[in-house]
C-alpha positions in Angstrom: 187.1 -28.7 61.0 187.2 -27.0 57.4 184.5 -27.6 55.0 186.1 -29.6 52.0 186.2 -27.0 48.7 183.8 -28.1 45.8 185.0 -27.9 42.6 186.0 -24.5 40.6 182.2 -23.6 39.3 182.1 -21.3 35.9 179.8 -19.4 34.9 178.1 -16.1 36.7 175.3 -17.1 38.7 172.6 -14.9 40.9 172.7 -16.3 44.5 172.8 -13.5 47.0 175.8 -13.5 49.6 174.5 -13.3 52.8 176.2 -12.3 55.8 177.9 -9.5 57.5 179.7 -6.6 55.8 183.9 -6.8 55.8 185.7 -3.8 57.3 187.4 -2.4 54.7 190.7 -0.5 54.5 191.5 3.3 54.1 190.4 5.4 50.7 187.9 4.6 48.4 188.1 4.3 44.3 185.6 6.0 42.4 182.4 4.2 42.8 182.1 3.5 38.0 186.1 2.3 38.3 185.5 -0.2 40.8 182.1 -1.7 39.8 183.8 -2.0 35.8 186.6 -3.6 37.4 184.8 -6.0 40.0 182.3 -7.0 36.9 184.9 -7.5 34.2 186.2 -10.3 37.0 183.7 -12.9 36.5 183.5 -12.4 32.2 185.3 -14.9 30.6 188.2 -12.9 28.5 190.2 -16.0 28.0 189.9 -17.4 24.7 190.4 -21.3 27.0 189.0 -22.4 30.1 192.0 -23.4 31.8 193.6 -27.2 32.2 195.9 -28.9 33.1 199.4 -27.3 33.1 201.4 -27.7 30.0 205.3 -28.1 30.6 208.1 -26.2 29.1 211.3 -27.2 29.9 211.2 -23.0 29.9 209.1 -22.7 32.3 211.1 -22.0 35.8 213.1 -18.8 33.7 210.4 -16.4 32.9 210.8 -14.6 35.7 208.3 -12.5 37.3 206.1 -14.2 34.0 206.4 -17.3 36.2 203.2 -19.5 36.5 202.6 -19.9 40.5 202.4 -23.8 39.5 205.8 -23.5 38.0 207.5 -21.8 41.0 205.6 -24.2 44.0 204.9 -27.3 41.3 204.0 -29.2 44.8 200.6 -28.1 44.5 199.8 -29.7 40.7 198.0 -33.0 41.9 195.5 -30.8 43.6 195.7 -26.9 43.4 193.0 -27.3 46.1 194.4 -28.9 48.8 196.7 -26.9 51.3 200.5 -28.0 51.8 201.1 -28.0 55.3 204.6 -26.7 55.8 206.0 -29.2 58.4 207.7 -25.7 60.1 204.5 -24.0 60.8 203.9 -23.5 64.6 201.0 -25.8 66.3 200.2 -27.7 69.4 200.2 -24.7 72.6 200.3 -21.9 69.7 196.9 -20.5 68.6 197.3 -18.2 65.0 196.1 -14.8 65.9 196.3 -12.7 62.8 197.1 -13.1 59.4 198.6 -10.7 57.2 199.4 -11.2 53.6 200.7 -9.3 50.8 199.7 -10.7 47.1 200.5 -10.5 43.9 197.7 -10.2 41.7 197.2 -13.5 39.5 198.5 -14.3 35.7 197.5 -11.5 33.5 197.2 -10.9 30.0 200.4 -8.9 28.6 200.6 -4.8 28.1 199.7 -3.0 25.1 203.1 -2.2 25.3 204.3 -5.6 25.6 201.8 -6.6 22.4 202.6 -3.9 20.2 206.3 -4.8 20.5 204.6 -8.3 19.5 202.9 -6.9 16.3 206.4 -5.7 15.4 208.3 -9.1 15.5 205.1 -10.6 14.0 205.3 -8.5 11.2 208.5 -8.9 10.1 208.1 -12.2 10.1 205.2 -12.2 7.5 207.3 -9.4 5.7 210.2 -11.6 5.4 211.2 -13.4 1.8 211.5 -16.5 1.0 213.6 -18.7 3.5 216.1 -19.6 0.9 216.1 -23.7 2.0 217.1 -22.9 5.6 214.8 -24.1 8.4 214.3 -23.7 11.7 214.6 -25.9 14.4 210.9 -27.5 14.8 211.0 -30.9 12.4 212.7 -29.4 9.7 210.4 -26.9 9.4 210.2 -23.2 8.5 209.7 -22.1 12.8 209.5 -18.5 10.9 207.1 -19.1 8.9 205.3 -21.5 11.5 205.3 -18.1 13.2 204.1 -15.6 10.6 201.4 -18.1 10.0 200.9 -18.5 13.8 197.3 -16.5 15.3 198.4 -13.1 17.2 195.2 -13.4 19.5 196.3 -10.4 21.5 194.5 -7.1 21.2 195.0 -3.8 22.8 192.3 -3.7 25.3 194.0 -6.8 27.1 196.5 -4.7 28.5 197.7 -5.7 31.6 194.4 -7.1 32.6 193.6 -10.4 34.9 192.4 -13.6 33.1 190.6 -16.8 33.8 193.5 -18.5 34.8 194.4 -15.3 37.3 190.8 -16.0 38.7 191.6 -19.9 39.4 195.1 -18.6 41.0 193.1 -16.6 43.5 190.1 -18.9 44.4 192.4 -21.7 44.5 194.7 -19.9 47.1 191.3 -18.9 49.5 190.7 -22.1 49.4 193.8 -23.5 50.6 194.7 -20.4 53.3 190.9 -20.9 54.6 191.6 -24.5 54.7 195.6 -24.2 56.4 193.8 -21.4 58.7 190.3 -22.7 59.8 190.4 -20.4 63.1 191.2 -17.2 61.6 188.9 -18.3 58.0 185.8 -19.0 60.3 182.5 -18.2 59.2 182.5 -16.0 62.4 185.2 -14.6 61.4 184.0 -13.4 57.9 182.8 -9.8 58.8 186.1 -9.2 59.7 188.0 -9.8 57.0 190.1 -6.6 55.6 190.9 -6.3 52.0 193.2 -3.4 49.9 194.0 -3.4 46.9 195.9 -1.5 44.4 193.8 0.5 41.4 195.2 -1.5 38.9 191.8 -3.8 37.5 193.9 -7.1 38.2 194.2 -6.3 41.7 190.9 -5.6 42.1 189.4 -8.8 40.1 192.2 -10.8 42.3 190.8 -9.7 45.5 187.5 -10.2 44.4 187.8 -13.6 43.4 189.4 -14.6 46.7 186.4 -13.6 48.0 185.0 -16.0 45.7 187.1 -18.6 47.0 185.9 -18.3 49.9 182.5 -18.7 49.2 183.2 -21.9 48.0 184.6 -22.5 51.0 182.3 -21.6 53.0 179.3 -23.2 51.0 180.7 -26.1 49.1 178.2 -27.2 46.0 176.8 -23.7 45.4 177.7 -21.6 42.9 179.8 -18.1 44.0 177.2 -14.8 43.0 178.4 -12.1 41.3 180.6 -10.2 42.9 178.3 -7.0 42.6 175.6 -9.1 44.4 178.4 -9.7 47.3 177.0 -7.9 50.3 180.5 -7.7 51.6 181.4 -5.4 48.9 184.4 -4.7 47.2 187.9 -4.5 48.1 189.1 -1.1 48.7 191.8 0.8 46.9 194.9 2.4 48.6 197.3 2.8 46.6 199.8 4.8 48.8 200.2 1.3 50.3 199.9 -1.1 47.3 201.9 1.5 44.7 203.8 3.3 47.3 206.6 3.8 44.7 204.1 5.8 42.6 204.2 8.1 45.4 207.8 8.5 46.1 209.5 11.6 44.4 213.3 10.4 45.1 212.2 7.1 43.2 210.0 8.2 40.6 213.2 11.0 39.7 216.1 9.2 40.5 215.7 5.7 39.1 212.3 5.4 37.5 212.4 8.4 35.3 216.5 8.4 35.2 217.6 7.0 32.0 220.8 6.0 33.3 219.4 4.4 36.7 219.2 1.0 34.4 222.7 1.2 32.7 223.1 -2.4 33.5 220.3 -3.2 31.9 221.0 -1.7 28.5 224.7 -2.7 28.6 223.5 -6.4 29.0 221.1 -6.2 26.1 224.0 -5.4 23.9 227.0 -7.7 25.6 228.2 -10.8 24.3 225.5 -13.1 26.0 222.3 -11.0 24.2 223.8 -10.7 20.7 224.8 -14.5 20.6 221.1 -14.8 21.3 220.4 -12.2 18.5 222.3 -13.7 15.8 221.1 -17.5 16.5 217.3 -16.0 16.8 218.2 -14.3 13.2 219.1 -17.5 11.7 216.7 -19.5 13.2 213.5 -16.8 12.0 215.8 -15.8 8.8 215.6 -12.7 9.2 218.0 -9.8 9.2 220.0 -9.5 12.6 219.7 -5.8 12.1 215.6 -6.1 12.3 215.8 -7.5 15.5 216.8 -6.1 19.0 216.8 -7.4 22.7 213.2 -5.8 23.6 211.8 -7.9 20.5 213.9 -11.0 21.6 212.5 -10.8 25.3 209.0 -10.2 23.7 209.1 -13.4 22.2 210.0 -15.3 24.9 207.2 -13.7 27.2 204.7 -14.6 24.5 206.2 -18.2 25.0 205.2 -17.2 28.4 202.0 -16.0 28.1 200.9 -18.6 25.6 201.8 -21.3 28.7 200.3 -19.4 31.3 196.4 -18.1 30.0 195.8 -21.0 27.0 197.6 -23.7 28.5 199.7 -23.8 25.2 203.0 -24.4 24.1 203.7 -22.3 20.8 205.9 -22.3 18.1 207.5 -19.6 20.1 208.9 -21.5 22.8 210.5 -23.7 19.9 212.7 -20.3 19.5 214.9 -20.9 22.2 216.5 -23.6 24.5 217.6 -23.8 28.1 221.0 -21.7 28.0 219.0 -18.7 25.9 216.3 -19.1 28.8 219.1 -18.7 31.7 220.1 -15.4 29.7 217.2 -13.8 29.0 216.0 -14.8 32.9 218.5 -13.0 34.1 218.2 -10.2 31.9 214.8 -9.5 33.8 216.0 -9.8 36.9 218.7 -7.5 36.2 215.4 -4.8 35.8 214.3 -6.3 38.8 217.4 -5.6 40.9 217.8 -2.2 39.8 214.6 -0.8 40.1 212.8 -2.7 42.7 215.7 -4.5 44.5 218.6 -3.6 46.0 220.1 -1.7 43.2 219.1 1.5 44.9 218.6 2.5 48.5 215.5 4.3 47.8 213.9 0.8 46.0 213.4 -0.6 49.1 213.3 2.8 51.5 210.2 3.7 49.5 208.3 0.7 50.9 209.1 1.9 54.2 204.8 2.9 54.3 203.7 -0.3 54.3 206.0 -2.4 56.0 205.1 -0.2 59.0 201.3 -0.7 58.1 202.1 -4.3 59.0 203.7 -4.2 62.4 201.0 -2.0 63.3 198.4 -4.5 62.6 200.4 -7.2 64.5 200.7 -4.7 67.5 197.1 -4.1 67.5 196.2 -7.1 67.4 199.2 -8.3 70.6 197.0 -5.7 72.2 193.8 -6.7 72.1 195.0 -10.6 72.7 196.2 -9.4 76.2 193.2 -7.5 77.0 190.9 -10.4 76.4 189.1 -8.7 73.2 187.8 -10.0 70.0 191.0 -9.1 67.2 189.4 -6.3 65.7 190.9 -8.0 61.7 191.8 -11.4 62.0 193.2 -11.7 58.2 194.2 -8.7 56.0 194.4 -9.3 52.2 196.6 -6.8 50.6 196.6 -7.1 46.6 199.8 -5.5 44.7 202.3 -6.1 42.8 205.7 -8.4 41.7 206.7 -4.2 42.6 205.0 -4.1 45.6 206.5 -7.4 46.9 210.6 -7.6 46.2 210.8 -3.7 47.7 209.9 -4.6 51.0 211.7 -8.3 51.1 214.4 -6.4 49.9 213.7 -3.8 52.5 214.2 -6.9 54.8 217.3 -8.5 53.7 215.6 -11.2 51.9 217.5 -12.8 48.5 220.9 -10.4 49.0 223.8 -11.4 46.8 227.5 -10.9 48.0 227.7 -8.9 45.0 225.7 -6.9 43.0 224.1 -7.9 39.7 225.4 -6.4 36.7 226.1 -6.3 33.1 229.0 -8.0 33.5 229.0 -11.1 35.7 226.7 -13.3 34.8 228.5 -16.2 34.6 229.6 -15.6 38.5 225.5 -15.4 39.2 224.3 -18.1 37.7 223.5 -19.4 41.3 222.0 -16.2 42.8 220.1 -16.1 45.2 217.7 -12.4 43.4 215.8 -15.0 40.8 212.5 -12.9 40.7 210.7 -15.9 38.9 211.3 -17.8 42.6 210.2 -15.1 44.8 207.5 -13.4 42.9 205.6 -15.6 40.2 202.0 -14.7 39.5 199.8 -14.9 42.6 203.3 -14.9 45.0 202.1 -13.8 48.3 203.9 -13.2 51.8 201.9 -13.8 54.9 203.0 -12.6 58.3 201.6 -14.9 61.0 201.2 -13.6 64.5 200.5 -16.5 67.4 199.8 -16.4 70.9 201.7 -19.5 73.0 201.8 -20.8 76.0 205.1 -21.6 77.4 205.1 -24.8 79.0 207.8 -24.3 81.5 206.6 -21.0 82.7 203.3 -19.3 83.0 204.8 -16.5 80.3 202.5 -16.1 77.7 203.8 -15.4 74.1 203.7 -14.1 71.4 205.3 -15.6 68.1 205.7 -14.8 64.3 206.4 -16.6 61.2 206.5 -15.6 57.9 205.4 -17.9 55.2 206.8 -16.7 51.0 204.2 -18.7 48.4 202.9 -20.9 51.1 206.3 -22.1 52.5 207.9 -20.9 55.5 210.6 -18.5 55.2 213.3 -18.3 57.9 213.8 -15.1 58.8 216.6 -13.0 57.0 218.6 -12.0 60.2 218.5 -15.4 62.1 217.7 -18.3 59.6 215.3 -19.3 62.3 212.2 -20.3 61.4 210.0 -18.6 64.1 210.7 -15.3 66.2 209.6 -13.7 69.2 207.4 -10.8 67.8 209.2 -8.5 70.3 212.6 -9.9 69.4 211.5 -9.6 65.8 211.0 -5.4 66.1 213.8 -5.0 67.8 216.2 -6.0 64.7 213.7 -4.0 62.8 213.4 -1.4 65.0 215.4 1.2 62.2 212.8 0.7 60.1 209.7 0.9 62.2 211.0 4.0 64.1 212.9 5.8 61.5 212.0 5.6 58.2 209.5 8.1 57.4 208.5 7.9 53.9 207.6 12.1 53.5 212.0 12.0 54.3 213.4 9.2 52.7 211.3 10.4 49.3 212.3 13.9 49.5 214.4 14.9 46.7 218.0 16.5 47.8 218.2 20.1 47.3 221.6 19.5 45.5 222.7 16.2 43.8 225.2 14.5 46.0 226.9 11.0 45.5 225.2 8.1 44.4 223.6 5.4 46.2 224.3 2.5 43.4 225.9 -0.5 45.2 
């Protein structure tokens, strides 16, 4: 029976860990990164502890700036208690492994993301006077609302995780350990695996699932630092977690090619984006020519980001209403499509690495199931990337459109299936399950798979059924996990031939 979670504790405290060491994964991160990372995930960077969710009738378009709460709101009454999907196998099936990719949890914005803030702030205190015309906020000035408005960001944020990324990631230990008591044991603790990509919020996310489970495991005492943890760190690989870092054909062809995202850049100046551009004008009074679609989708992320780390609605989320939210939505997932989705072949070929990292943990672990042995890594924690996640789901046929996204059809997709703020909010994770079953009307034994996106069961792409065969499962992958071999499919052609764009 699982050991009911104690409340989220604050505060760093000195109790030592004690218990066997976790088998970590493949290369290691230079020992000063990792221990500046691993200690910058218990300070308190967030300027308010967080609350209770604030609402925004905004919320459900920001995309991959998507509050986890926002994208499964089933878990607001108690982000501690697991939601047992009703589909989830039980009864003569015993889990044997878990695997799970996850997104790191909410982060603060970029330094490229705030400077492009400092910009639109500071034409707004540059701006004269408003000339009688208000904004939309009670008759006030909403531009002067926002000049006057604090710009807490600073350039050192960049990117990082914050207290409210912390909470995601105890909060989800504590309801996996809880869904998954066998595989979560105590016993089971020294052989937990956990990557994790170089990037600081991937680090501090796995580390404070770790601290999840502490709580887990010892209810009323407060987690130690995560330096004191005797299990240690998770360990970087980034050929898994940023394989598209590693990939020459993608890195050349789409992420460097400045005409890869021509959709992208035709959108921002089509009809939709400059009816948004004109109306923000107005409603700011300021020039139309001062303003551009990067500074428009900047201030709707800050609406964002305001929501998801202070628990705040801000004047900025007065900008813009429901049908400017739809637009700008889809203006993201347009970049989404066309660099990490199906926009190109090579998006989702390049991921290729991993997926195969994953079937080779399931067949290990079949293996040692039917040979009696302990399974070597009962749960492997991999912590990436909103890029590390839609590659490979795209790689699987997951969230495919009859047609292709584009600059021009917008109206046709407003009931796509390729909404990145669904599939991968903050903290979005996708957990293979493998279990062993005994069939009842033969002495066969089994073994079964199911695969579970942000805590809900996800029928497979190929089937619509909710649980596979694990056999049957590789064989419709069997392309994939006996062909694509990432050193090929990232090799640059030695003369340019046609293009893969759908």
């Amino acid at each position: 029976m699982a050991l009911a979670p104690a409340p989220a504790l604050r505060g760093p405290n000195r109790t030592m860990l004690r218990g066997p060491s976790i088998l970590l994964g493949a290369s290691v991160a230079p020992a000063a990164v990792l221990a500046a990372a691993l200690l910058s995930s218990l300070a308190c960077c967030s300027l308010q502890e967080p609350g209770d969710p604030v609402v925004s009738g905004l919320s459900p378009y920001f995309g991959t700036k998507t509050r986890y709460e926002d994208a499964n709101p089933g878990l607001l009454p108690d982000p501690e208690a697991p939601r047992r999907d009703p589909e989830l196998l039980e009864g003569t099936c015993t889990p044997v492994q878990l695997v799970a990719l996850i997104r790191h949890g909410t982060r603060y914005p970029t330094a490229k993301q705030i400077g492009k803030l400092r910009q639109l702030h500071g034409l707004l205190q540059a701006r004269g006077p408003g000339g009688g015309r208000v904004g939309a906020v009670g008759g006030r000035d909403l531009g002067a609302a926002l000049a006057g408005w604090p710009l807490w960001y600073a350039d050192w944020m960049d990117g990082q995780l914050v207290e409210k990324g912390r909470q995601d990631m105890r909060q989800l230990a504590l309801r996996l350990a809880s869904l998954f008591p066998s595989l979560f044991s105590r016993e089971n603790y020294g052989r937990l695996r956990l990557v994790t990509s170089s990037k600081h919020r991937c680090v501090d996310s796995g580390a404070a699932f770790l601290q999840g489970l502490w709580q887990h495991y010892h209810p009323g005492l407060p987690p130690p630092d995560v330096a004191d943890m005797e299990c240690g760190p998770p360990r970087v690989n980034d050929k898994l977690m940023r394989f598209f870092d590693h990939c020459e054909k993608f890195l050349t062809e789409v992420e460097r090619n400045a005409t890869a995202l021509y959709h992208v850049e035709a959108f921002k100046t089509g009809p939709e984006m400059q009816s948004i551009l004109k109306k923000v004008a107005a409603t700011l009074q300021v020039p139309v020519s001062d303003l551009n679609a990067d500074l428009i989708q900047v201030a709707f992320f800050t609406c964002s980001f305001d929501l998801a780390i202070k628990g705040v609605k801000s004047p900025w989320c007065d900008v813009f209403d429901i049908d400017d939210a739809k637009i700008l939505e889809y203006l993201n997932d347009l970049k989404q499509y066309w660099k990490r989705g199906y926009g190109y072949t090579i998006n989702s070929r390049s991921s290729c690495t991993l997926f195969q990292d994953i079937f080779q943990h399931l067949d290990k672990a079949t293996e040692q199931k039917q040979r009696s042995q302990p399974i070597s890594s009962p749960v492997i924690l991999q912590f990436g990337h909103a890029e590390t996640l839609l590659p490979l789901l795209s790689l699987m046929g997951y969230f495919k459109d009859k047609e292709p996204l584009t600059a021009y059809n917008y109206k046709e997709q407003m009931h796509r299936m390729f909404r990145s703020g669904h599939i991968v909010p903050y903290a979005s994770n996708l957990i293979f399950m493998l279990y062993h079953c005994e069939n009842a009307k033969t002495p066969k034994e089994e073994f079964q798979v199911q695969m579970l996106l942000n805590e809900k069961v996800l029928p497979f792409a190929h089937s619509q059924e909710t649980v596979s065969l694990y056999e049957d499962l590789k064989d419709h992958y069997k392309d994939i996990l006996q062909s694509c071999h990432t050193s090929k499919e990232c090799e640059l052609p030695k003369m340019n031939g046609t293009s893969d764009e759908l």
